[in-house]
PQR file with spaces between the fields and no chain letter, atoms N, CA, C, O and H, PARSE charges and radii, in Angstrom:
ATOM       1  N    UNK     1     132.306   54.537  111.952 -0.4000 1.5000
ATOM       2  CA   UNK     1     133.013   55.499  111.176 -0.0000 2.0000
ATOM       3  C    UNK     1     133.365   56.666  112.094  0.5500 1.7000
ATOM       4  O    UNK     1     132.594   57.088  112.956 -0.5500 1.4000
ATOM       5  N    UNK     2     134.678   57.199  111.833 -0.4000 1.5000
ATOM       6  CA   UNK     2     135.020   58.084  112.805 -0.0000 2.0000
ATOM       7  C    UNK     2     135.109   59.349  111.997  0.5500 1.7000
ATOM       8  O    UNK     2     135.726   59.133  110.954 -0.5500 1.4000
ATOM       9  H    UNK     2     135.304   56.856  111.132  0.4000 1.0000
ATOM      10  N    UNK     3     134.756   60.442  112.102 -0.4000 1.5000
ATOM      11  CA   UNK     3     134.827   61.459  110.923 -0.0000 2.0000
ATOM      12  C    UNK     3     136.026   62.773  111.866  0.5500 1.7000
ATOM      13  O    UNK     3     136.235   62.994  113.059 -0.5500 1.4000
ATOM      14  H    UNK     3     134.255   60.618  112.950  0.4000 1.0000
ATOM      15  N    UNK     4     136.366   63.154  111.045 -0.4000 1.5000
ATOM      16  CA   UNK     4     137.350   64.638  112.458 -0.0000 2.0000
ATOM      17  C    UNK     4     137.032   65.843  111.239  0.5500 1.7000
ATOM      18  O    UNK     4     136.671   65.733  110.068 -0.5500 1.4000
ATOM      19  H    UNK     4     136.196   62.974  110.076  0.4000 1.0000
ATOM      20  N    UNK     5     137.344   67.020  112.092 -0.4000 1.5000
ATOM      21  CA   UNK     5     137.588   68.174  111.394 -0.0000 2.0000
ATOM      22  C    UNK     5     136.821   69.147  112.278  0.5500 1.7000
ATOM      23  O    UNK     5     136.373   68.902  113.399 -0.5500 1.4000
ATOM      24  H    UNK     5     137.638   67.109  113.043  0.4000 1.0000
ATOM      25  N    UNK     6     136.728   70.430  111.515 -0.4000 1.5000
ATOM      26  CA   UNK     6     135.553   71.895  112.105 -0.0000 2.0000
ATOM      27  C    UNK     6     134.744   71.938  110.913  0.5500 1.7000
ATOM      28  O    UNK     6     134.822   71.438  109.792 -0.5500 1.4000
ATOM      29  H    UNK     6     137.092   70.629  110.605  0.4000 1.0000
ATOM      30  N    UNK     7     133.829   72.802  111.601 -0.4000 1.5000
ATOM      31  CA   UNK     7     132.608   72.947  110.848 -0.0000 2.0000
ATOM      32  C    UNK     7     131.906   72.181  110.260  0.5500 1.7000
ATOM      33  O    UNK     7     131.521   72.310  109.097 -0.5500 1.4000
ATOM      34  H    UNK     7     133.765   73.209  112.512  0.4000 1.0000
ATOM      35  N    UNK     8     131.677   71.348  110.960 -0.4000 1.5000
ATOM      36  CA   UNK     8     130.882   69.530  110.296 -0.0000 2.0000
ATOM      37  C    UNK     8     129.043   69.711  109.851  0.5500 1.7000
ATOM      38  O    UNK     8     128.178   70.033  110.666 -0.5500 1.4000
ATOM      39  H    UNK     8     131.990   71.244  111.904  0.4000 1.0000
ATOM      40  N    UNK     9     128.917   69.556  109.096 -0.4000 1.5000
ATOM      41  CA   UNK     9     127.810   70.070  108.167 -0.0000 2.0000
ATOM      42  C    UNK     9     126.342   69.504  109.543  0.5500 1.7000
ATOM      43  O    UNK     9     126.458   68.528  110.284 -0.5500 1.4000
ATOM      44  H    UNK     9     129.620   69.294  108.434  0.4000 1.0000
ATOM      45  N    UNK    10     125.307   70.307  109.512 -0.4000 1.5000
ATOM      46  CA   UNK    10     124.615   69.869  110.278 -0.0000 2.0000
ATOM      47  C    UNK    10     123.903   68.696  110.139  0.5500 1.7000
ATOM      48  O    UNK    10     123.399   68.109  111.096 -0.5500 1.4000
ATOM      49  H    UNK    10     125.212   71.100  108.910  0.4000 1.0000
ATOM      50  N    UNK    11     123.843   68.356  109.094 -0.4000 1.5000
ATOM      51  CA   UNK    11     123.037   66.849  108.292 -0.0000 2.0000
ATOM      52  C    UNK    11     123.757   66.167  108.822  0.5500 1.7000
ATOM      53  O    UNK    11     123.089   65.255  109.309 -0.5500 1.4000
ATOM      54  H    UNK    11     124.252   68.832  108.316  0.4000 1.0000
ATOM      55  N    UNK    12     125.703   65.930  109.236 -0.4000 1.5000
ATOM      56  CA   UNK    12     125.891   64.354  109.327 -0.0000 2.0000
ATOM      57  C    UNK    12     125.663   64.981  110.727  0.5500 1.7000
ATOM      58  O    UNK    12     124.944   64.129  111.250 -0.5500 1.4000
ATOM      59  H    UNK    12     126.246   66.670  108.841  0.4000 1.0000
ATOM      60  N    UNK    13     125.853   66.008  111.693 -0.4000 1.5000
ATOM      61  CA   UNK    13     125.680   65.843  113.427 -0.0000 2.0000
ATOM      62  C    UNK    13     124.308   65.012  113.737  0.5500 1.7000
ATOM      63  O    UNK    13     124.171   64.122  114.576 -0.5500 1.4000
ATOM      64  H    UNK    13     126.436   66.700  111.268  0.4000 1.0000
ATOM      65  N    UNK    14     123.194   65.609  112.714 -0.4000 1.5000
ATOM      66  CA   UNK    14     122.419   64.632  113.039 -0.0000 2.0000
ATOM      67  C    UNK    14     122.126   63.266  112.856  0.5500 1.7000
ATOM      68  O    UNK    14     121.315   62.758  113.630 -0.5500 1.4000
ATOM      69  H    UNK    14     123.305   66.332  112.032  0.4000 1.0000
ATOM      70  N    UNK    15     122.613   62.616  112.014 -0.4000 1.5000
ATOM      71  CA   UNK    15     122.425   61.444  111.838 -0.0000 2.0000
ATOM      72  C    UNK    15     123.850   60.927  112.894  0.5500 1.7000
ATOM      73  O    UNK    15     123.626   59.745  113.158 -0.5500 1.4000
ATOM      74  H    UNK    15     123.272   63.030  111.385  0.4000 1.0000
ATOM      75  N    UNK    16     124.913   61.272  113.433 -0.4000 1.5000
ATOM      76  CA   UNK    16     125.974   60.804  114.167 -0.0000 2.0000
ATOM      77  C    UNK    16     125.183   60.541  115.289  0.5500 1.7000
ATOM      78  O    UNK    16     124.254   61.284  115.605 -0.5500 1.4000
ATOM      79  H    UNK    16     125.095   62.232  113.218  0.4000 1.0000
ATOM      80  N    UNK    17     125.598   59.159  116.145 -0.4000 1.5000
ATOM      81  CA   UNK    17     125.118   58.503  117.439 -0.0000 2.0000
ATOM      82  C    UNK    17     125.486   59.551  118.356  0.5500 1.7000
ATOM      83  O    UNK    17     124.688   60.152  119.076 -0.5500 1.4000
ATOM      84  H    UNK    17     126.353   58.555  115.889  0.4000 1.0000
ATOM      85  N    UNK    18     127.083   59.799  118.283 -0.4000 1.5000
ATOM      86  CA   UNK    18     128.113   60.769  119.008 -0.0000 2.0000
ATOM      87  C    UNK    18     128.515   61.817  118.699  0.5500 1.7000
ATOM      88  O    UNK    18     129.429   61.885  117.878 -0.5500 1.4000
ATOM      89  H    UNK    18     127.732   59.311  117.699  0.4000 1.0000
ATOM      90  N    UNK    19     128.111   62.647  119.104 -0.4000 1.5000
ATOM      91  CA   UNK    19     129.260   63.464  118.851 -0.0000 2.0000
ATOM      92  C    UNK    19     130.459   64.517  119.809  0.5500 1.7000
ATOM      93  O    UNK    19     129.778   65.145  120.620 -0.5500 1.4000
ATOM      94  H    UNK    19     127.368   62.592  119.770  0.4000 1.0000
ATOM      95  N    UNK    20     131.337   64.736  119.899 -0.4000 1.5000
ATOM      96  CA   UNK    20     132.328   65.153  120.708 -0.0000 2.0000
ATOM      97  C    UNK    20     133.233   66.614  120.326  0.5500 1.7000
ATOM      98  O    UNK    20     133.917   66.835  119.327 -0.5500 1.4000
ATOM      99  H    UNK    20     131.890   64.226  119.240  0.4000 1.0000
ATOM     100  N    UNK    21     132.999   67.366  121.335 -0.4000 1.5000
ATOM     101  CA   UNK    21     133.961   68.848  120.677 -0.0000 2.0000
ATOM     102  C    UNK    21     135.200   68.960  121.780  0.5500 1.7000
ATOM     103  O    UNK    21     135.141   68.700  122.982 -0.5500 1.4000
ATOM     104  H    UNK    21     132.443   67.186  122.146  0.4000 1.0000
ATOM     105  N    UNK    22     136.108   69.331  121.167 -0.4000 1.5000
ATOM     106  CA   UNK    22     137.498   69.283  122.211 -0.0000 2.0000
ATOM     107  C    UNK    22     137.343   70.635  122.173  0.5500 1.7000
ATOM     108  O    UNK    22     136.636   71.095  121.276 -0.5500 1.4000
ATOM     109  H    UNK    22     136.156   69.542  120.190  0.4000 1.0000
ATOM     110  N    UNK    23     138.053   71.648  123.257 -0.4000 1.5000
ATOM     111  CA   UNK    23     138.132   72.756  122.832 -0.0000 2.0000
ATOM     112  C    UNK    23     139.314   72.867  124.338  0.5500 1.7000
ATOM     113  O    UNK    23     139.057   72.114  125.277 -0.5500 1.4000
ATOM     114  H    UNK    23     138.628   71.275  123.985  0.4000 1.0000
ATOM     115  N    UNK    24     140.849   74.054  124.488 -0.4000 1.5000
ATOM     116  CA   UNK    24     141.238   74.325  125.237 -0.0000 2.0000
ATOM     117  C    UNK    24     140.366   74.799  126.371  0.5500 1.7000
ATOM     118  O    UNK    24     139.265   75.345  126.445 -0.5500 1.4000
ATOM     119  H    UNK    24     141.058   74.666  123.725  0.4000 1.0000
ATOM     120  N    UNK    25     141.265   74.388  127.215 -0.4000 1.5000
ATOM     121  CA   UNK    25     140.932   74.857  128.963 -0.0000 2.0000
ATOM     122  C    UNK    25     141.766   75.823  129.233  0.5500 1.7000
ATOM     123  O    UNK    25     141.420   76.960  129.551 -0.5500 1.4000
ATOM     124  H    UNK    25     142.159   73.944  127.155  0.4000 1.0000
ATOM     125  N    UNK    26     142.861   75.444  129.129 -0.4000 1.5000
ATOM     126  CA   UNK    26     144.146   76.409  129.477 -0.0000 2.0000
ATOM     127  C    UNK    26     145.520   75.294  128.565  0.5500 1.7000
ATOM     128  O    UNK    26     145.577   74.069  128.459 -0.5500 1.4000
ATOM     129  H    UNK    26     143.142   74.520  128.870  0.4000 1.0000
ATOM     130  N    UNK    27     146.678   76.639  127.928 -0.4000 1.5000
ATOM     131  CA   UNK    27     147.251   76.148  126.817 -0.0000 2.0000
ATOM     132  C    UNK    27     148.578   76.923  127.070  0.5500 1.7000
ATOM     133  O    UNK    27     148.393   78.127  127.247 -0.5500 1.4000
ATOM     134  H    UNK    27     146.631   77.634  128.015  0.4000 1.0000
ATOM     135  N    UNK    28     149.989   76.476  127.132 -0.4000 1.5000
ATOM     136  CA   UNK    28     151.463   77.647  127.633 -0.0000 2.0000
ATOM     137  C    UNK    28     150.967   78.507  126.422  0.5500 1.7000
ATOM     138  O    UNK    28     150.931   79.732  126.535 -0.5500 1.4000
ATOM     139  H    UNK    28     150.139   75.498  126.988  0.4000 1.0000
ATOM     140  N    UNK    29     150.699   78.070  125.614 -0.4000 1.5000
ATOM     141  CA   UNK    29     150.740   79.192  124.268 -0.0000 2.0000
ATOM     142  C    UNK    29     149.952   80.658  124.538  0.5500 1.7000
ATOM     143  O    UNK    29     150.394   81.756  124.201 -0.5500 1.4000
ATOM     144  H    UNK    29     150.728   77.075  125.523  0.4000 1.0000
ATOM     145  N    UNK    30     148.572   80.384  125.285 -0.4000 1.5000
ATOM     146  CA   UNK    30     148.472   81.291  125.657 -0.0000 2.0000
ATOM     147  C    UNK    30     149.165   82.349  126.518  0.5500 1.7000
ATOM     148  O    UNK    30     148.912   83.554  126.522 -0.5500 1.4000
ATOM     149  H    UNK    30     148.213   79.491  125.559  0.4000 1.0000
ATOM     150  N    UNK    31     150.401   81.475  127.501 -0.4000 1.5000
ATOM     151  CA   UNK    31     150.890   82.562  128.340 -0.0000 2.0000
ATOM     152  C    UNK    31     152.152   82.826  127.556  0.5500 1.7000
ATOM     153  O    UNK    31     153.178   82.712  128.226 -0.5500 1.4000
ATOM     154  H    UNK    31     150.607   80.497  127.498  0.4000 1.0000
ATOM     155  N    UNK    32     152.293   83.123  126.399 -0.4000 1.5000
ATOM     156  CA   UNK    32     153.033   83.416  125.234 -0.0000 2.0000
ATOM     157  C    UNK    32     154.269   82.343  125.327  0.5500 1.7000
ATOM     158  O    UNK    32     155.383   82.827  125.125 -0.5500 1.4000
ATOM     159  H    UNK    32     151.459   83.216  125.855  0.4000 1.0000
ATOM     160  N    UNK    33     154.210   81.167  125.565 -0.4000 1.5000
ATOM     161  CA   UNK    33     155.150   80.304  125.198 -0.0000 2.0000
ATOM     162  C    UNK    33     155.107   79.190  123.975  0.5500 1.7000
ATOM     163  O    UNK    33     154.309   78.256  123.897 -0.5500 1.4000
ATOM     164  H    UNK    33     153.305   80.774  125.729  0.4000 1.0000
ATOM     165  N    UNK    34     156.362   79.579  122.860 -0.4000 1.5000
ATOM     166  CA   UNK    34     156.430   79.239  122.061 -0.0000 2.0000
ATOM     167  C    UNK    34     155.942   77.435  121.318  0.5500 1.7000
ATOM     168  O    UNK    34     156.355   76.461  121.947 -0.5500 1.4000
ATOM     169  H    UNK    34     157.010   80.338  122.924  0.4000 1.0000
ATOM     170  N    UNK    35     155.348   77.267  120.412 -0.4000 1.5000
ATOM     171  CA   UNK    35     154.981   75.666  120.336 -0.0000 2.0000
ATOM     172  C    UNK    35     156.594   75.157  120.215  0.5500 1.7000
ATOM     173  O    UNK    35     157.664   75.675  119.894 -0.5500 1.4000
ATOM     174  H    UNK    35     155.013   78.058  119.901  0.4000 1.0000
ATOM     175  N    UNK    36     156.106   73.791  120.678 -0.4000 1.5000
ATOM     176  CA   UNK    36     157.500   73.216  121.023 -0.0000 2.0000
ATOM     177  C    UNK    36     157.546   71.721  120.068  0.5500 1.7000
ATOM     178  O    UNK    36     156.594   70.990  119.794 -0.5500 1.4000
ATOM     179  H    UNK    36     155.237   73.370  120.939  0.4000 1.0000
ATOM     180  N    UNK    37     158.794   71.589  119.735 -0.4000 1.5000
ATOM     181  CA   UNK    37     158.332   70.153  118.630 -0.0000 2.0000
ATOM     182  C    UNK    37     158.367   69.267  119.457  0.5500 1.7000
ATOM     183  O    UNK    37     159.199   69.372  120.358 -0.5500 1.4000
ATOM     184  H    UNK    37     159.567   72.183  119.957  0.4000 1.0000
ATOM     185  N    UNK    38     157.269   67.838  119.411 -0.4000 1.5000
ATOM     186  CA   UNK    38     157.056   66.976  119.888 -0.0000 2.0000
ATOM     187  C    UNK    38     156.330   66.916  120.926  0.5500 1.7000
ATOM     188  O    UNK    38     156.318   65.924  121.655 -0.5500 1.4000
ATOM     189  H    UNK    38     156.593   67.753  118.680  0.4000 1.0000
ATOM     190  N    UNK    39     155.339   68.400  121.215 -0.4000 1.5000
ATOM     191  CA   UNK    39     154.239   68.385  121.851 -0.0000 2.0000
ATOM     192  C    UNK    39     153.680   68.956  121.118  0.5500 1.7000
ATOM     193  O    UNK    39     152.930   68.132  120.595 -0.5500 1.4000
ATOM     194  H    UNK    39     155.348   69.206  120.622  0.4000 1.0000
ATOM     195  N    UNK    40     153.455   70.258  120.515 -0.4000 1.5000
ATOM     196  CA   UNK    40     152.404   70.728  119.635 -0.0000 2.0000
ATOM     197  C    UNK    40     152.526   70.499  118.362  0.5500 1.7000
ATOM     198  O    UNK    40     151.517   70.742  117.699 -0.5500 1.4000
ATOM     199  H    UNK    40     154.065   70.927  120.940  0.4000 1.0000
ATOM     200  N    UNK    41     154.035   69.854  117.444 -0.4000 1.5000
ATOM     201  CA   UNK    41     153.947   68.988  116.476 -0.0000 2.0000
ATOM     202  C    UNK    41     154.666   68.584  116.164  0.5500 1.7000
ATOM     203  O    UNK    41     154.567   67.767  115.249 -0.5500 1.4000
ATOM     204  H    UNK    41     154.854   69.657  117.982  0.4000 1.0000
């Protein structure tokens, strides 16, 4: 079972085998460039 989202309740982290957090490194948006369709959605 693959579950996604934020703030994932601490009961299922523990019972999950895996678990995985993405978080930016570096993003254009930060250097104020606008989201663009068909990369950010």
């Amino acid at each position: 079972m693959i579950i996604t989202g934020r703030g994932c309740h601490r009961d299922i982290l523990d019972l999950a085998d895996t678990v995985s957090e993405l978080r930016p490194v570096k993003h254009a948006f930060d250097a104020g460039v606008k989201a663009q369709m068909g990369i950010d959605y």
